[in-house]
C-alpha positions in Angstrom: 223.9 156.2 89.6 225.5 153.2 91.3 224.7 152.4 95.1 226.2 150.1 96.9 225.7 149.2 100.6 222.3 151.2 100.6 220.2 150.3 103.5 216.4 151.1 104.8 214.8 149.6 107.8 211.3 149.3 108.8 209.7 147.8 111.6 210.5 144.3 111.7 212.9 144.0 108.6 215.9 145.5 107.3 216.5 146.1 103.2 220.6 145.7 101.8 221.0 146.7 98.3 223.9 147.1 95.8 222.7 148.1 92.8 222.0 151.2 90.0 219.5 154.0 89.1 219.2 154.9 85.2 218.9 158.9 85.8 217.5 158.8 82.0 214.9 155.5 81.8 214.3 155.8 85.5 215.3 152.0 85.6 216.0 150.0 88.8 218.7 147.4 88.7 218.8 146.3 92.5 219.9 143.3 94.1 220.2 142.3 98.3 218.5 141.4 101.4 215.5 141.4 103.0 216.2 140.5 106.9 213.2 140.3 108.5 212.9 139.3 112.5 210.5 137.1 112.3 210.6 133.0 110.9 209.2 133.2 107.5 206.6 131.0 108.9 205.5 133.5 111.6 204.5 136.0 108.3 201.5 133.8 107.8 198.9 132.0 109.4 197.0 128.6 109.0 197.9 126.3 106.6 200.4 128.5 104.9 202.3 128.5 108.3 202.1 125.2 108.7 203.6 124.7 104.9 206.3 127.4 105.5 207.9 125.9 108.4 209.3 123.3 106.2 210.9 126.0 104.4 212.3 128.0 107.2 215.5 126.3 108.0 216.5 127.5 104.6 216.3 131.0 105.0 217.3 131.1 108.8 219.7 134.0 109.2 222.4 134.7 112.0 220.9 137.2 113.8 217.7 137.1 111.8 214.6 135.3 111.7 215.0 135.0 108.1 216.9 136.8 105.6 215.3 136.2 102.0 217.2 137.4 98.7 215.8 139.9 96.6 215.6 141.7 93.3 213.9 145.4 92.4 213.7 145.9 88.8 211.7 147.7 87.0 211.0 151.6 86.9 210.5 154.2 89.6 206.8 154.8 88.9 207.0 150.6 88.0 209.2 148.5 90.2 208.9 144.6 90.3 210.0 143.1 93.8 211.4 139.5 92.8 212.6 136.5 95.4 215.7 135.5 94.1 215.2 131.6 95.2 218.5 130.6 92.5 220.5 132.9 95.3 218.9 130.2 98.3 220.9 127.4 97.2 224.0 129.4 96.1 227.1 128.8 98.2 226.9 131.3 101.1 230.1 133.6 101.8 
């Protein structure tokens, strides 16, 4: 099954995915968004915060506190949640 536009929110963050669904192998082949309202540096405290703020001017989002690129591969019962940090640097449309 192909999906495109498919989109979940929880509180504090929003999920876009485009991707597919193997009906047979149960395989997940999904690639998007994760917009989250917060700076990634407010997701952590102490020295991790401290560390992160370096990094959030990269992942600064219009009308987000940070929007991070993500991957779900995997299987249903299995799924692997990736940061896609190649997509960071790419050219932004």
């Amino acid at each position: 099954m192909d999906f495109s536009k498919l989109t979940f929110v929880v509180s504090g963050a929003k999920v876009l995915l485009d991707g597919t669904y193997n009906l047979n192998t149960e395989g997940l082949d999904f690639r998007g968004t994760l917009r989250l309202q917060a700076k990634l540096s407010q997701t952590m405290t102490g020295a991790k915060s401290l560390f992160l703020k370096m990094l959030d001017p990269l992942f600064k989002g219009k009308d987000a506190g940070a929007v991070l690129p993500i991957k779900i591969t995997g299987t249903r019962t299995k799924p692997l949640f990736k940061l896609e940090l190649g997509r960071v640097f790419a050219k932004k449309k």
